[in-house]
C-alpha positions in Angstrom: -10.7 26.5 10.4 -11.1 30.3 11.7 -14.9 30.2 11.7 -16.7 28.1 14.3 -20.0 27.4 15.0 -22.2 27.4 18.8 -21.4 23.5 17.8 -17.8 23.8 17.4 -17.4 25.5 21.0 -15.8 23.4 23.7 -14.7 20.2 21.0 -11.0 20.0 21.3 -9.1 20.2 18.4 -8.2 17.7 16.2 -5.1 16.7 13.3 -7.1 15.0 11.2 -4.1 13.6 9.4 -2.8 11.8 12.2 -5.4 11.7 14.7 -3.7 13.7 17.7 -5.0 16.8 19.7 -3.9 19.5 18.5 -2.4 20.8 21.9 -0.2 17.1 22.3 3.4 17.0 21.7 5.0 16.7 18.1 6.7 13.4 19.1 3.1 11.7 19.4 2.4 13.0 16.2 5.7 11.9 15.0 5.0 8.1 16.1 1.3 8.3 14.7 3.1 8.8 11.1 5.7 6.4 11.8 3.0 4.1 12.6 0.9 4.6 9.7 4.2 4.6 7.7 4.9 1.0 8.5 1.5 -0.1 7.8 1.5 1.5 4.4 4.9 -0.4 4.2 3.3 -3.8 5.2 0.4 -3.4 2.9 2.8 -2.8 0.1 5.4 -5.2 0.3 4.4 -8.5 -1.5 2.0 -11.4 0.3 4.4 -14.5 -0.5 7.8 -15.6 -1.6 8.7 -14.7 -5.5 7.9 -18.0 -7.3 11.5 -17.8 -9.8 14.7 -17.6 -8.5 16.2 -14.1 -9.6 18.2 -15.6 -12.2 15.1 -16.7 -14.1 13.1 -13.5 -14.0 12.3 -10.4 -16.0 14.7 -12.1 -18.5 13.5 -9.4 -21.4 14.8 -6.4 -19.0 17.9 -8.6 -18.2 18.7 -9.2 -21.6 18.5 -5.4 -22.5 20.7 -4.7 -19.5 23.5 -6.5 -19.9 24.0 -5.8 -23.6 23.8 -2.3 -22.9 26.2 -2.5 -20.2 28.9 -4.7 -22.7 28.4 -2.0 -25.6 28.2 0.8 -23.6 29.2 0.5 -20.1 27.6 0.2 -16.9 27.9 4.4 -16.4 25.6 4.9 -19.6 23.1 2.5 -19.0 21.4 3.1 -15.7 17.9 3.5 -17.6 17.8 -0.4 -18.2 19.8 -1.0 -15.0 16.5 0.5 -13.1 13.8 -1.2 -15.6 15.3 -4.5 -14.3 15.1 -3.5 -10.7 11.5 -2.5 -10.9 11.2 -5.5 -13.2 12.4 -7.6 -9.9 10.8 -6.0 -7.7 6.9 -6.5 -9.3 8.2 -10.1 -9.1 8.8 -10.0 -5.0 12.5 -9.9 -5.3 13.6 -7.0 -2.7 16.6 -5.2 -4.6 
């Protein structure tokens, strides 16, 4: 960044993160990442409705779950707890 060239004189500066001059205000930066937040966000979330009904999916995780929680308690078993809510959540379930 400190060393320009007879090429670099006169271009204005650029974030090339978010794409605004360096000399804007933060708040346009700040809506050029919220932006490109909810896009991330829109490319990520899944294309269509799940195709089970929550009851009926990731029933191996499930299982685990709720036998660890009658043995142990709900307290000791948050490992399983959170295998079955990524579980549901590779299925298109939003919990």
């Amino acid at each position: 960044m400190g060393n320009t060239t007879s090429q670099d004189v006169g271009k204005p500066s650029v974030v090339s993160v978010v794409g605004a001059r360096a000399d804007e205000p933060v708040a346009a930066a700040d809506s050029a990442i919220k932006g490109a937040v909810t896009e991330v966000a829109a490319a990520v979330a899944p294309a269509e409705a799940p195709k089970k009904k929550i009851c009926c999916a990731c029933p191996e995780t499930k299982k685990l779950r709720d036998e660890c929680i009658v043995e142990h308690g709900e307290d000791s078993c948050a490992k399983w707890i959170d295998a079955h809510k990524q579980c549901l959540r590779r299925e298109g379930f939003n919990v």
